[in-house]
Backbone as CSV, one residue per row, in Angstrom:
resi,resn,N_x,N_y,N_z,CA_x,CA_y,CA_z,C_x,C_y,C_z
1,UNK,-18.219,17.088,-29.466,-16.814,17.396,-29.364,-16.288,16.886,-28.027
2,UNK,-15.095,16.067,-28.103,-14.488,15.433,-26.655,-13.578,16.814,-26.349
3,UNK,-13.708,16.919,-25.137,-12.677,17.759,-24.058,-12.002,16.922,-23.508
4,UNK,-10.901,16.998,-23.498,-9.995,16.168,-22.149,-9.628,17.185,-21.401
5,UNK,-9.877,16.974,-19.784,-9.209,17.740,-19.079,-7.639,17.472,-18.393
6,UNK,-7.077,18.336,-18.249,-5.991,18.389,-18.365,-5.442,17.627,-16.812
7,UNK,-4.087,16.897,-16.836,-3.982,16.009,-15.622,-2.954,16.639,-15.009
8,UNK,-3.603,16.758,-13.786,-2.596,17.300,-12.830,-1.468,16.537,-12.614
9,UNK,-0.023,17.167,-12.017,0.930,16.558,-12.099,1.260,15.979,-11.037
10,UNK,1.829,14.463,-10.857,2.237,13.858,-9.980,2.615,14.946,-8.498
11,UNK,2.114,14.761,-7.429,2.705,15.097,-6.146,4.186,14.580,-5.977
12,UNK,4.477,13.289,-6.426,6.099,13.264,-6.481,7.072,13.904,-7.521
13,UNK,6.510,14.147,-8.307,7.544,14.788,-9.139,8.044,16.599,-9.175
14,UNK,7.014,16.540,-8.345,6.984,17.950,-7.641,8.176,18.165,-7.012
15,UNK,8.626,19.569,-6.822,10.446,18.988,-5.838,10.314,19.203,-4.552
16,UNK,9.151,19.238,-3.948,8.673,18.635,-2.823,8.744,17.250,-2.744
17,UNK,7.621,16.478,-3.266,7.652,15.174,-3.430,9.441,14.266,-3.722
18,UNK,9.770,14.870,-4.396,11.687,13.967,-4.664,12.037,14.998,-3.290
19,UNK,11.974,15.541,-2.916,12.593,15.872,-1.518,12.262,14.812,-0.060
20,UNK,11.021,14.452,-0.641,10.274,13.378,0.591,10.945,12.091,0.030
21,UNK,10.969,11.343,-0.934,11.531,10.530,-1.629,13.110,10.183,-1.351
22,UNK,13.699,11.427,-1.519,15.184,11.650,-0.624,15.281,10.992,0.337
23,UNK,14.472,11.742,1.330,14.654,12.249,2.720,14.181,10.363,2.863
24,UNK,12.925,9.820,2.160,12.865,8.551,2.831,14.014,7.562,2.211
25,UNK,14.539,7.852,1.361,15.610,6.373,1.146,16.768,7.310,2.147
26,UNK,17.055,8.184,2.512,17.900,7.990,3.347,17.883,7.733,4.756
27,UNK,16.451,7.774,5.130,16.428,7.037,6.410,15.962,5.777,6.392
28,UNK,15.800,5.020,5.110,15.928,3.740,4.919,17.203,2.778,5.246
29,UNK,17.858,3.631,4.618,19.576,3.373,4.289,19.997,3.737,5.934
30,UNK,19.612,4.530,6.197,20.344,4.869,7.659,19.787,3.613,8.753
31,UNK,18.661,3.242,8.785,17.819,2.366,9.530,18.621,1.312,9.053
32,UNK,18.718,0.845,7.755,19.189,-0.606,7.671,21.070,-0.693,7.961
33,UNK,21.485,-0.020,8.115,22.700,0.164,8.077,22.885,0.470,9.869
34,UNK,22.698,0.983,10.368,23.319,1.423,11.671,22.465,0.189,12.680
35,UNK,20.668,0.778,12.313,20.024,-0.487,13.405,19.860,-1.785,12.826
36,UNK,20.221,-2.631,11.944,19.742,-3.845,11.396,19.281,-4.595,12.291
37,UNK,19.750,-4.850,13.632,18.990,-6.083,14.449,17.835,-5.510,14.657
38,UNK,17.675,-4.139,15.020,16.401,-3.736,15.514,15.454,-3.985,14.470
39,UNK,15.901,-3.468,13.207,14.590,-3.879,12.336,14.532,-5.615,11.980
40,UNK,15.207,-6.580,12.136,14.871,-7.730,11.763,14.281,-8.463,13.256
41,UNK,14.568,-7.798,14.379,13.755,-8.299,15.583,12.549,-7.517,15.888
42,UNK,12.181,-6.205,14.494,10.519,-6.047,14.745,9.851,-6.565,13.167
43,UNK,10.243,-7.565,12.555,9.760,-8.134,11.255,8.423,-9.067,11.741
44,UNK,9.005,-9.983,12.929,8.179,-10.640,13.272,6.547,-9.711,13.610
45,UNK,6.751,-8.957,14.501,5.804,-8.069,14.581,5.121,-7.484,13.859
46,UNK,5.659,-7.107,12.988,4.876,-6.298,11.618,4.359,-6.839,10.597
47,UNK,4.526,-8.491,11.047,3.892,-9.136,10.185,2.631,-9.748,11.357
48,UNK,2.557,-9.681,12.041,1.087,-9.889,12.742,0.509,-8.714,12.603
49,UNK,1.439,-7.081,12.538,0.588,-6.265,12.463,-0.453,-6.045,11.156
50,UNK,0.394,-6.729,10.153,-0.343,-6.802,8.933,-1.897,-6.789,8.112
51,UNK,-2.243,-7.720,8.508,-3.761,-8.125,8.502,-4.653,-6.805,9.405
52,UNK,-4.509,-6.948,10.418,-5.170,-5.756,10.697,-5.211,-4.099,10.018
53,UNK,-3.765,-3.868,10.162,-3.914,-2.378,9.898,-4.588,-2.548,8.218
54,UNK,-4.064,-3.700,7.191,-5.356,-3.929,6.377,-6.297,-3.893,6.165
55,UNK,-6.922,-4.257,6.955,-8.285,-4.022,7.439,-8.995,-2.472,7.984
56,UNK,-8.194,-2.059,8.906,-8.537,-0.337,8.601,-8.343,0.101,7.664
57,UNK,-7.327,0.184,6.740,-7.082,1.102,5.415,-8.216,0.592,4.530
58,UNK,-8.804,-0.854,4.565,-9.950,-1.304,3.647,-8.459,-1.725,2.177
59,UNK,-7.945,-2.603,2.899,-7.341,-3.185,1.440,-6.987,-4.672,1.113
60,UNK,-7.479,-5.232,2.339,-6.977,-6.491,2.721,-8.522,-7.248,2.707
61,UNK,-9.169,-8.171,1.406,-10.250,-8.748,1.193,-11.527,-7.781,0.927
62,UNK,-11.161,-6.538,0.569,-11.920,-6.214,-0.086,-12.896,-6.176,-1.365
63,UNK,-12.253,-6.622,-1.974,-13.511,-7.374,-3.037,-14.440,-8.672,-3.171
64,UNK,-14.177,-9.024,-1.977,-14.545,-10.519,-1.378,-15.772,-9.686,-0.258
65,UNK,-16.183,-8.630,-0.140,-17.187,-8.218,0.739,-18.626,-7.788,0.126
66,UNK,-17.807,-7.130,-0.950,-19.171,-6.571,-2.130,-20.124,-6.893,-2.156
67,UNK,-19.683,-8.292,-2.279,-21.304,-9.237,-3.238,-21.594,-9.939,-2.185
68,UNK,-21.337,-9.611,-0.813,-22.402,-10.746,0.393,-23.921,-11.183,0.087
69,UNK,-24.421,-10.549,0.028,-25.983,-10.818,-0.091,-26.422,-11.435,-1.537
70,UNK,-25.340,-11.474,-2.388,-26.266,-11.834,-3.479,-25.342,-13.264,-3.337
71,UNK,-26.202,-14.740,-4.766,-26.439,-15.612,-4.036,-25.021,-15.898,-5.263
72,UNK,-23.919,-16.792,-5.337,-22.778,-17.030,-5.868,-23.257,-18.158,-7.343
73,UNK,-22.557,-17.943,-7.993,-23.131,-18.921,-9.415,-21.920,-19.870,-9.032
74,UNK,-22.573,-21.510,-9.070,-21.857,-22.252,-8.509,-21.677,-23.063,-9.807
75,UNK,-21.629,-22.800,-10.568,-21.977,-23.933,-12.072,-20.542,-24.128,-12.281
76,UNK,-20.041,-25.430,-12.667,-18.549,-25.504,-13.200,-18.403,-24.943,-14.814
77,UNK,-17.501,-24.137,-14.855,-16.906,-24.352,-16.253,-17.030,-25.065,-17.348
78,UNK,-17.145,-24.868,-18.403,-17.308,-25.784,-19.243,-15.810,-26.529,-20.017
Protein backbone atom coordinates (compact mmCIF):
# COMPACT_ATOMS: atom_id res chain seq x y z
CA UNK A 1 0.00 0.00 0.00
CA UNK A 2 1.55 3.61 -1.10
CA UNK A 3 1.27 6.41 1.64
CA UNK A 4 1.90 9.81 0.45
CA UNK A 5 2.86 12.12 2.95
CA UNK A 6 1.31 15.09 3.11
CA UNK A 7 3.25 18.49 1.73
CA UNK A 8 3.83 21.14 3.73
CA UNK A 9 2.77 24.48 2.61
CA UNK A 10 4.81 26.97 0.84
CA UNK A 11 6.64 29.49 3.44
CA UNK A 12 5.43 32.18 0.93
CA UNK A 13 2.08 31.69 0.83
CA UNK A 14 1.93 31.87 4.36
CA UNK A 15 0.82 35.65 5.27
CA UNK A 16 4.04 35.99 6.63
CA UNK A 17 5.81 35.07 3.56
CA UNK A 18 3.33 37.71 1.07
CA UNK A 19 4.13 40.13 3.88
CA UNK A 20 8.03 39.66 3.09
CA UNK A 21 7.15 39.60 -0.63
CA UNK A 22 5.34 43.06 -0.03
CA UNK A 23 7.67 44.53 2.03
CA UNK A 24 10.46 43.42 -0.78
CA UNK A 25 8.83 44.83 -4.01
CA UNK A 26 8.35 47.84 -2.17
CA UNK A 27 11.73 48.50 -1.39
CA UNK A 28 12.52 47.48 -4.80
CA UNK A 29 10.28 50.09 -6.21
CA UNK A 30 11.50 52.56 -3.64
CA UNK A 31 15.35 51.79 -4.48
CA UNK A 32 14.72 52.04 -8.19
CA UNK A 33 12.73 55.06 -8.12
CA UNK A 34 14.30 57.56 -5.63
CA UNK A 35 18.20 56.04 -5.84
CA UNK A 36 18.54 54.90 -9.58
CA UNK A 37 22.12 56.23 -10.09
CA UNK A 38 23.16 54.58 -7.00
CA UNK A 39 22.00 51.27 -8.06
CA UNK A 40 23.27 51.45 -11.75
CA UNK A 41 26.80 52.81 -10.39
CA UNK A 42 26.90 49.54 -8.04
CA UNK A 43 25.88 47.05 -11.18
CA UNK A 44 29.32 47.12 -12.18
CA UNK A 45 30.30 45.77 -8.84
CA UNK A 46 27.91 43.16 -8.33
CA UNK A 47 28.79 41.74 -11.21
CA UNK A 48 32.44 41.01 -10.16
CA UNK A 49 30.81 40.18 -6.99
CA UNK A 50 29.11 37.41 -8.74
CA UNK A 51 31.29 34.49 -9.32
CA UNK A 52 32.46 34.45 -6.00
CA UNK A 53 29.63 34.75 -3.65
CA UNK A 54 28.70 31.65 -6.18
CA UNK A 55 31.07 29.90 -5.16
CA UNK A 56 30.27 30.10 -1.38
CA UNK A 57 26.59 29.32 -1.78
CA UNK A 58 28.05 26.15 -4.00
CA UNK A 59 25.99 27.12 -7.17
CA UNK A 60 28.24 28.40 -9.61
CA UNK A 61 30.02 25.03 -11.51
CA UNK A 62 28.84 22.74 -9.46
CA UNK A 63 28.20 19.83 -11.37
CA UNK A 64 31.40 20.19 -13.20
CA UNK A 65 33.22 19.11 -9.69
CA UNK A 66 31.52 15.71 -9.02
CA UNK A 67 33.17 13.53 -11.35
CA UNK A 68 37.00 14.87 -10.90
CA UNK A 69 38.64 11.69 -10.37
CA UNK A 70 36.92 9.57 -12.63
CA UNK A 71 38.41 9.38 -16.14
CA UNK A 72 35.82 11.39 -18.98
CA UNK A 73 34.44 9.18 -22.06
CA UNK A 74 35.95 10.99 -24.89
CA UNK A 75 34.33 8.94 -27.85
CA UNK A 76 32.43 11.18 -30.47
CA UNK A 77 28.87 10.65 -31.11
CA UNK A 78 27.69 8.69 -33.54
Amino acid sequence: MHHEEPVAPSRWRSPLGIFMLAAGAVGVYYLLTEHLTHVTQAIPYLVLLACPLMHFFHGHGQTGHRDRGQPKDRTPPP
